[in-house]
VEXTIMAR-394163 format. One record per residue (C-alpha): residue number from 1; residue in three letters; chain; x, y, z. Coordinates in nm, 3 decimals, decimal comma, always signed. Example, Ala and Ser with C-alpha at 12.3 -4.5 7.8 and 13.67 -1.06 7.14 Angstrom:
# residues 2
> 1	ALA	A	+1,230	-0,450	+0,780 $
> 2	SER	A	+1,367	-0,106	+0,714 $
END
This chain:
# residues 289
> 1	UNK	A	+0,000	+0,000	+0,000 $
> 2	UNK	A	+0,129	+0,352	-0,071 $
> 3	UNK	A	+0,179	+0,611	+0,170 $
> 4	UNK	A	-0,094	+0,798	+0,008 $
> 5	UNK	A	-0,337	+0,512	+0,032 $
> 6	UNK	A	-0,255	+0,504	+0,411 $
> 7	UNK	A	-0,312	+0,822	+0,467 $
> 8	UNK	A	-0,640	+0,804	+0,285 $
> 9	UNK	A	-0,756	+0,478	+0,498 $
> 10	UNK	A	-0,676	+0,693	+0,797 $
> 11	UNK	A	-0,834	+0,983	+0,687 $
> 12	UNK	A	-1,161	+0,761	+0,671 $
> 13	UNK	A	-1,097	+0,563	+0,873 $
> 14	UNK	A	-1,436	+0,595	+1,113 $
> 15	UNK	A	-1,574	+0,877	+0,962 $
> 16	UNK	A	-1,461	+1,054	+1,231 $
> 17	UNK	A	-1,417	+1,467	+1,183 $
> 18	UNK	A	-1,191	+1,474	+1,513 $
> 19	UNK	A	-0,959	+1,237	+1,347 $
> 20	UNK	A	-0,987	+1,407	+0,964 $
> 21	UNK	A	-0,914	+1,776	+1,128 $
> 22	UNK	A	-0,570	+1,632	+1,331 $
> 23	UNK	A	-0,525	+1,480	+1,034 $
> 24	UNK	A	-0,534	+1,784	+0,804 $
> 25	UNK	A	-0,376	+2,004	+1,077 $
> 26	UNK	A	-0,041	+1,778	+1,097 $
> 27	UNK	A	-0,017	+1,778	+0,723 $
> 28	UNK	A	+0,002	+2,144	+0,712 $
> 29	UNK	A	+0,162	+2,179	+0,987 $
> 30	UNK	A	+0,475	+1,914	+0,835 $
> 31	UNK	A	+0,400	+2,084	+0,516 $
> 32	UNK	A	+0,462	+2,466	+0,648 $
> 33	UNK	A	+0,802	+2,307	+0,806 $
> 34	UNK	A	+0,931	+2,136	+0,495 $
> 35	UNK	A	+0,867	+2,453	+0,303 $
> 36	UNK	A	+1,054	+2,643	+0,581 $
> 37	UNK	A	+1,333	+2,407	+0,570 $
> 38	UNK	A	+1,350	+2,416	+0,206 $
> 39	UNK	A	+1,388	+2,809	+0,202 $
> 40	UNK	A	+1,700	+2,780	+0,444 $
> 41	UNK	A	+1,856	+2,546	+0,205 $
> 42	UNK	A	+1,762	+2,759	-0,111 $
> 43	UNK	A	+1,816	+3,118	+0,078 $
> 44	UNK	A	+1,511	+3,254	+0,080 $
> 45	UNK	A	+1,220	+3,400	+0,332 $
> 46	UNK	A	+0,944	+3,094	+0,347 $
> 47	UNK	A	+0,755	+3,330	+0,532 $
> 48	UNK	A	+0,707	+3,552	+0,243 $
> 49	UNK	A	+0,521	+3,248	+0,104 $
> 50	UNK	A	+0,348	+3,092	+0,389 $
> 51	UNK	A	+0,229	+3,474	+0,482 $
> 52	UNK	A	-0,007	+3,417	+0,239 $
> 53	UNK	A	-0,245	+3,175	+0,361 $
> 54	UNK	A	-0,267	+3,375	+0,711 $
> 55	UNK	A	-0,527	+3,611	+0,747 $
> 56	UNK	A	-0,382	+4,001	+0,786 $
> 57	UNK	A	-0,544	+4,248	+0,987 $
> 58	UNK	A	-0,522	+4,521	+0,720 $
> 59	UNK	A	-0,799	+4,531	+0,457 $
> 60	UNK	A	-0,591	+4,626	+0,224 $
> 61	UNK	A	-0,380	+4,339	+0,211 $
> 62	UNK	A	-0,649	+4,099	+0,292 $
> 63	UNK	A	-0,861	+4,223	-0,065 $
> 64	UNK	A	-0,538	+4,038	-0,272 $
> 65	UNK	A	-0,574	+3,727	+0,011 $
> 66	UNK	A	-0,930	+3,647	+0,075 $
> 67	UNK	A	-0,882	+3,291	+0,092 $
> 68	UNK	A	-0,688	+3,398	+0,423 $
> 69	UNK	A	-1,026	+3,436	+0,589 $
> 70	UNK	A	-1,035	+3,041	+0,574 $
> 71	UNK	A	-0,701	+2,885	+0,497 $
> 72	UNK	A	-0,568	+3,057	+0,832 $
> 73	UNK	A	-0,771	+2,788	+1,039 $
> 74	UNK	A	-0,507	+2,504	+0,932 $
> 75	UNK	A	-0,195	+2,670	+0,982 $
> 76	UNK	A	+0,029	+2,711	+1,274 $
> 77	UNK	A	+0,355	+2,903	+1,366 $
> 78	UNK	A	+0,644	+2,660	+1,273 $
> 79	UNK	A	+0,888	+2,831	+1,524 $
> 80	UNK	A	+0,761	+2,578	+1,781 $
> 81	UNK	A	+0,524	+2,316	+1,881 $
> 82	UNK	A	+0,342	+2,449	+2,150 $
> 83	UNK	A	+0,042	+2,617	+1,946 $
> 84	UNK	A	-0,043	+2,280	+1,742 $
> 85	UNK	A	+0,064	+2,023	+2,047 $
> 86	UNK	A	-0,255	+2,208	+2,223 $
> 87	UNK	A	-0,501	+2,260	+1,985 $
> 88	UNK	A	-0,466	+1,887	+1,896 $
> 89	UNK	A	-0,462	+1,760	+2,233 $
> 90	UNK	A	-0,757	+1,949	+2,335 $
> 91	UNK	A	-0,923	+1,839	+1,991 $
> 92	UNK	A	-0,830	+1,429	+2,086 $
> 93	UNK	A	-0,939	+1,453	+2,454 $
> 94	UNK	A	-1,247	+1,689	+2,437 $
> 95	UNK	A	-1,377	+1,686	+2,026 $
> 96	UNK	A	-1,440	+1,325	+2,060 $
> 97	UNK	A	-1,679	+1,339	+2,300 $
> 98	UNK	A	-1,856	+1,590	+2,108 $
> 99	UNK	A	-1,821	+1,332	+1,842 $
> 100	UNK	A	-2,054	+1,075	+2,073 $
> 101	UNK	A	-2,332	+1,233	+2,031 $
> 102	UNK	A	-2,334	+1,450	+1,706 $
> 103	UNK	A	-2,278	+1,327	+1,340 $
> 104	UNK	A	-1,912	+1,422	+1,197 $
> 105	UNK	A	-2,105	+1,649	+0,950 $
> 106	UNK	A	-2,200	+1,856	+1,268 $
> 107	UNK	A	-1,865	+1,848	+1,445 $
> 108	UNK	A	-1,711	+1,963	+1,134 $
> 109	UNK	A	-1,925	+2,268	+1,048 $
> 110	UNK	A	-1,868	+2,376	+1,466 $
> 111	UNK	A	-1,491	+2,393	+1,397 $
> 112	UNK	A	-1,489	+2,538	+1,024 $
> 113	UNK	A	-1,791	+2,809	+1,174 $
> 114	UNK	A	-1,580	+2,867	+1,466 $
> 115	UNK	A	-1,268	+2,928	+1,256 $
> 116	UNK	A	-1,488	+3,159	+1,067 $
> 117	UNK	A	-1,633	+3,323	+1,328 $
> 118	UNK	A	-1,282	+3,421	+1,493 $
> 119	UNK	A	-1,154	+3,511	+1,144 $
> 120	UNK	A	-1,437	+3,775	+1,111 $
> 121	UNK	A	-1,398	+3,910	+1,503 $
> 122	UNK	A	-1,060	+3,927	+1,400 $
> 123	UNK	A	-1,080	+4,120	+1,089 $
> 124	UNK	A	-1,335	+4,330	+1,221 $
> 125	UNK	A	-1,204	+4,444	+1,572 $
> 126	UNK	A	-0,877	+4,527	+1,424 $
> 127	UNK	A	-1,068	+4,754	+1,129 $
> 128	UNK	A	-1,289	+4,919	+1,390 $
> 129	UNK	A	-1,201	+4,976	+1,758 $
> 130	UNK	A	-0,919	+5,266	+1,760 $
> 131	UNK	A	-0,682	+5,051	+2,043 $
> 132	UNK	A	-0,558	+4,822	+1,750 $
> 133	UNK	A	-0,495	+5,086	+1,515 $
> 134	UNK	A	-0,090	+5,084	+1,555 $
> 135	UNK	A	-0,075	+4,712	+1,528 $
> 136	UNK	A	-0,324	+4,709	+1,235 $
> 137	UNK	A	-0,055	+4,648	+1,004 $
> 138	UNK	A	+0,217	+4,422	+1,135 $
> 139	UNK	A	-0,054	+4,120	+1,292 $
> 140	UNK	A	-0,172	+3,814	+1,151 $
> 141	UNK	A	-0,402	+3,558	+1,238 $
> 142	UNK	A	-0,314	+3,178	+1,227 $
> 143	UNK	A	-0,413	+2,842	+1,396 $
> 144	UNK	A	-0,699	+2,643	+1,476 $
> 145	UNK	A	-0,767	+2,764	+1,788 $
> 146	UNK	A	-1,083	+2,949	+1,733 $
> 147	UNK	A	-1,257	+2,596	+1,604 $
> 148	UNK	A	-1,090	+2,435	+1,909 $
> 149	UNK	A	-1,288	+2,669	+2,148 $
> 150	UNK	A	-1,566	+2,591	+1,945 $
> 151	UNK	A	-1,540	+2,293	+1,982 $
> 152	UNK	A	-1,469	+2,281	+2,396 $
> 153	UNK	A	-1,754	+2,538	+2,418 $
> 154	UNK	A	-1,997	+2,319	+2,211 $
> 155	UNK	A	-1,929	+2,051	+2,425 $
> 156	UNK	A	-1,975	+2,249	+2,786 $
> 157	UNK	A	-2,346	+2,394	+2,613 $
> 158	UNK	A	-2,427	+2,012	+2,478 $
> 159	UNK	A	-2,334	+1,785	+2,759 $
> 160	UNK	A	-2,296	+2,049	+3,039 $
> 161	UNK	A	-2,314	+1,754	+3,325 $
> 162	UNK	A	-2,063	+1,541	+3,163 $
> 163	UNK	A	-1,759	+1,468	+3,446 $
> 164	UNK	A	-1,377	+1,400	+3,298 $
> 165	UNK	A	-1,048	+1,316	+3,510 $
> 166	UNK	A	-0,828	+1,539	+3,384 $
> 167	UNK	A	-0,486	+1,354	+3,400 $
> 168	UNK	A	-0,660	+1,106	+3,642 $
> 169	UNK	A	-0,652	+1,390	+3,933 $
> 170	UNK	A	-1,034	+1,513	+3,993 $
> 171	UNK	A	-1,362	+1,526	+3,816 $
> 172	UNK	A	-1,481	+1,843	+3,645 $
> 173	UNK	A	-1,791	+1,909	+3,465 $
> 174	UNK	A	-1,765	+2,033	+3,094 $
> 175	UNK	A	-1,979	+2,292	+3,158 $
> 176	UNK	A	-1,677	+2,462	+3,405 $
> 177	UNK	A	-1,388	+2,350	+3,135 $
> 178	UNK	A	-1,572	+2,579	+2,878 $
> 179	UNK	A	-1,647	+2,840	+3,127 $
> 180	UNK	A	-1,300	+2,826	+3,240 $
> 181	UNK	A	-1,172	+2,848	+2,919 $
> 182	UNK	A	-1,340	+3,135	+2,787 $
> 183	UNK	A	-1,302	+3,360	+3,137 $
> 184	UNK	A	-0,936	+3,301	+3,076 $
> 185	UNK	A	-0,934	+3,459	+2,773 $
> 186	UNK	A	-1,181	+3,761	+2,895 $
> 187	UNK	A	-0,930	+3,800	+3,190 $
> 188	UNK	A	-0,606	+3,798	+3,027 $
> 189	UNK	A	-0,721	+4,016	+2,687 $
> 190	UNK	A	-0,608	+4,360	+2,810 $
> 191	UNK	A	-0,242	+4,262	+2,843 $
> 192	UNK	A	-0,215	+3,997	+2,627 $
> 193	UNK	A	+0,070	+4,032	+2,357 $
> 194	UNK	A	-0,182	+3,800	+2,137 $
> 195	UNK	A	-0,515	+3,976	+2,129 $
> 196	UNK	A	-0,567	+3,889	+1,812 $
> 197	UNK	A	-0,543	+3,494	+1,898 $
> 198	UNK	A	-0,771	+3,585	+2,198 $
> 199	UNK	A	-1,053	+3,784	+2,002 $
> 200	UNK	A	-1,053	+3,429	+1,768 $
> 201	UNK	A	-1,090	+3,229	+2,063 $
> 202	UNK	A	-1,421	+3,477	+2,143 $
> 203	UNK	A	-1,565	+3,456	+1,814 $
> 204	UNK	A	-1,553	+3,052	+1,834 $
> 205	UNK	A	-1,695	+3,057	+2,175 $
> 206	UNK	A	-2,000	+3,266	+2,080 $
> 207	UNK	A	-2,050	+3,040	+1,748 $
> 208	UNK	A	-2,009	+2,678	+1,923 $
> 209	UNK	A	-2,285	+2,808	+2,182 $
> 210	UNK	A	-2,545	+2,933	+1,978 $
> 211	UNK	A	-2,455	+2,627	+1,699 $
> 212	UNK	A	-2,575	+2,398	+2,009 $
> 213	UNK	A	-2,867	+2,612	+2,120 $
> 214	UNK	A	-2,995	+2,602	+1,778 $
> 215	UNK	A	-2,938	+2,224	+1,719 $
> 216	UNK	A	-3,159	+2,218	+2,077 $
> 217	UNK	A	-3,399	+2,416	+1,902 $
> 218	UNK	A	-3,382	+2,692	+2,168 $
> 219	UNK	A	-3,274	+2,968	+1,939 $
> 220	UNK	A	-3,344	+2,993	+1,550 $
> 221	UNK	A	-3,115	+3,112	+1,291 $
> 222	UNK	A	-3,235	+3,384	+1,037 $
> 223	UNK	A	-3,344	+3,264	+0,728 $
> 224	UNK	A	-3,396	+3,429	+0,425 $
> 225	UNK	A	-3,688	+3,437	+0,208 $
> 226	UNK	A	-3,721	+3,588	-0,164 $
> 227	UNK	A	-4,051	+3,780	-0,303 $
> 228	UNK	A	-4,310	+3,577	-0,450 $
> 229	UNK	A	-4,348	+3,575	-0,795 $
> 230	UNK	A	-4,575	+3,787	-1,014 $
> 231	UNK	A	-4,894	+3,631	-1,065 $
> 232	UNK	A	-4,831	+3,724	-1,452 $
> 233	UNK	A	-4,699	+3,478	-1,602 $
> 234	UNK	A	-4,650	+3,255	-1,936 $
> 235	UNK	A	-4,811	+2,906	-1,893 $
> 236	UNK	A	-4,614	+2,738	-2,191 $
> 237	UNK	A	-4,726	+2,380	-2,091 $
> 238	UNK	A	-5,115	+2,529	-2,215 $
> 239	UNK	A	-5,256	+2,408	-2,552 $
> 240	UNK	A	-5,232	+2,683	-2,847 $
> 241	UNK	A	-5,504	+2,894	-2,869 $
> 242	UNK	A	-5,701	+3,149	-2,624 $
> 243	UNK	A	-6,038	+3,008	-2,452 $
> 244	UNK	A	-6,378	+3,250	-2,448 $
> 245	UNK	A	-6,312	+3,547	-2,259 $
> 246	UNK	A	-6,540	+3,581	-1,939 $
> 247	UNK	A	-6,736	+3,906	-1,996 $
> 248	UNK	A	-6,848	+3,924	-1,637 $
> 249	UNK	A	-6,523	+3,915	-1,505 $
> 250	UNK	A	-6,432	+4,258	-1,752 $
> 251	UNK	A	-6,738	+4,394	-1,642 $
> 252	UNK	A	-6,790	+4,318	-1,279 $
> 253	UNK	A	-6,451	+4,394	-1,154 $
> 254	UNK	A	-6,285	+4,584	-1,457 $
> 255	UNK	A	-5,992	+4,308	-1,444 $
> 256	UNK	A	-5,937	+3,994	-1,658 $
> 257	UNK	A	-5,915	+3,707	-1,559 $
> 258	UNK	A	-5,593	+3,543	-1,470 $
> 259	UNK	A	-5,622	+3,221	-1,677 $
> 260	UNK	A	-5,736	+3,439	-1,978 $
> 261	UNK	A	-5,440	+3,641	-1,897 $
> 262	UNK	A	-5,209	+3,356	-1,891 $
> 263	UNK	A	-5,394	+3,187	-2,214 $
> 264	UNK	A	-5,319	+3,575	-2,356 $
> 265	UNK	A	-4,937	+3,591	-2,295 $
> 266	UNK	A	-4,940	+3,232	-2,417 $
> 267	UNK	A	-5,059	+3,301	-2,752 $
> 268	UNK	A	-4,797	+3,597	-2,734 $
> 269	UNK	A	-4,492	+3,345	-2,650 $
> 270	UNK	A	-4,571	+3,129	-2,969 $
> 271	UNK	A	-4,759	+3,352	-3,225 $
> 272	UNK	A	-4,596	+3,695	-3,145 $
> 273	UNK	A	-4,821	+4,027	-2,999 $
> 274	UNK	A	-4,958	+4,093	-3,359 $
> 275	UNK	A	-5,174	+3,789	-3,342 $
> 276	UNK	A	-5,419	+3,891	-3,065 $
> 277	UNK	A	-5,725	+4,009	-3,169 $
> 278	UNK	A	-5,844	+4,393	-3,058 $
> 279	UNK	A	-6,059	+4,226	-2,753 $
> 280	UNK	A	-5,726	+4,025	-2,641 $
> 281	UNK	A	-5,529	+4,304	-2,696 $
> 282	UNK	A	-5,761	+4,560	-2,485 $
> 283	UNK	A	-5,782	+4,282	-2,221 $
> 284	UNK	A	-5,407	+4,291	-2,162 $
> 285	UNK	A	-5,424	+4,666	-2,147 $
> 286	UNK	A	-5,650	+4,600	-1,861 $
> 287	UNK	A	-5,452	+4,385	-1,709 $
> 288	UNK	A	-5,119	+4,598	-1,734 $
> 289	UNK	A	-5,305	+4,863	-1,586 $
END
C-alpha cells in the first residue's frame, strides 16, 4: 500500500471529523516546516510564502488574500510546537466526546464556523475599535484555535453535566472547562501580547454556543426568504389557442381574468403580440393597468 493510500484509509478511517481535522492540521503543519526548511537550504524567506495563507489584519492586504479568511484555520507558527501540540490535544481529549453524540457532519461545520467566526472578530475588531490601530498592520491571524474553542464550548453547552479526570486527578464538569476556558481569555485580553489569537478564541466561543442552542432548538437562525413571484406569467405547458373570454369578469370587476391572462401571454410566447385580436389586446391593457 502507498503512503498515500494510508493516509487516505486513515483519513476515513471511522468517519470521524476529530480524526480528519488532526489529520489535516499535521499535514500542514509538516508541510509549512518542509517549506521552511527548504527556504533555508535555497536562501530565501518561506515566510514571504506561507504569509499568504494567514489572514492580515489590514484590509488592504487581505482584498489580494481572501482565501486567508479560511485557509488561516489550518496553519500554525512553525517556530515551535506548542500552538499545534494544544489545539490537537484538546481536539483528541475533548472533540471526541462531542463526536458521541453529534454526526461528523455537525462536528465539522462547529470547527470550520468557529474558525470563521474568529476570522471575522478578528478582521473586524482590528478595522474598527481605535486601540488596535498601531498594530493594524504588522498582525496576523493563524491556527486552529478558534474551532478548538468551538469545539470545547460546544461541548460544555451540549453535555454540560458530563464529568472528565483530567490527568486522572479530579472530576470536572464540561460545563466549568468551557467556562473556564473562555473567562481566561476575557481576563487575560487587556495585556495579552496576542489579542488577536484571543478575540478568535471569542468569536468561536460565541459560534459553538449558539450552533448547540440552535441544534436544541432553543434559538433559530435567520433565514432568508425571496418575493413571490408575479402572478403574470406565461403558462407554456397550455394548448395553443385562447379560450372564451369571461365578460363578467371585464365587467364586474374591470380586471381579466388570470387564466385568460395567462392563455393571452401564451398566444404571445408562440404567435408573437400581432396575433391577438383587438378584444385580447384591450384585455391585456386592462390587465397591465
Amino acid at each position: 500500500m502507498s503512503l498515500w493510500n494510508r493516509l487516505q484509509e486513515e483519513y476515513y478511517k471511522g468517519n470521524s471529523a476529530i480524526r480528519q481535522i488532526i489529520i489535516i492540521n499535521l499535514g500542514v503543519f509538516i508541510s509549512s516546516i518542509l517549506v521552511a526548511v527548504f527556504g533555508r537550504l535555497m536562501v530565501f524567506d518561506a515566510s514571504n510564502i506561507l504569509k499568504y495563507f494567514y489572514l492580515p489584519s489590514d484590509l488592504s492586504t487581505f482584498i489580494w488574500q481572501p482565501w486567508s479568511f479560511l485557509t488561516n484555520i489550518f496553519f500554525h507558527d512553525t517556530g515551535g510546537i506548542r500552538h499545534i501540540f494544544w489545539n490537537l490535544i484538546t481536539l483528541y481529549f475533548i472533540g471526541r466526546l462531542l463526536q458521541d453524540f453529534l454526526s461528523s457532519r455537525q462536528v465539522w461545520k462547529i470547527f470550520l464556523y468557529g474558525g470563521l467566526a474568529g476570522s471575522f472578530l478578528f478582521l473586524f475588531s482590528y478595522n474598527i475599535f481605535p486601540a488596535f490601530v498601531e498594530e493594524k498592520l504588522l498582525s496576523r491571524l493563524l491556527g486552529a484555535s478558534g474551532g478548538v474553542t468551538a469545539i470545547v464550548v460546544a461541548t460544555g453547552v451540549h453535555i454540560p453535566r458530563y464529568n472528565v479526570r483530567p490527568f486522572n486527578l479530579f472530576n470536572i464538569e464540561m460545563r466549568w472547562i468551557a467556562l473556564i476556558l473562555v473567562l481566561l481569555d476575557l481576563v487575560s485580553f487587556p495585556n495579552s501580547a496576542n489579542a488577536g489569537g484571543l478575540l478568535a478564541h471569542i468569536g468561536g466561543a460565541i459560534l459553538g454556543a449558539l450552533y448547540i442552542l440552535h441544534l436544541q432548538g432553543k434559538i433559530e437562525f435567520p433565514t432568508f426568504k425571496f418575493a413571490p413571484r408575479s402572478n403574470m406569467k406565461v403558462n407554456r405547458n397550455s394548448k395553443r389557442g385562447t379560450p372564451p373570454l369571461s365578460k363578467k369578469t371585464v365587467e364586474n370587476t374591470g380586471k381579466p381574468a388570470q387564466e385568460e391572462i395567462d392563455a393571452i401571454l401564451d398566444k404571445i410566447s408562440q404567435s408573437g403580440y400581432d396575433s391577438l385580436t383587438k378584444k385580447e389586446k384591450d384585455l391585456l391593457f386592462k390587465a397591465s393597468k
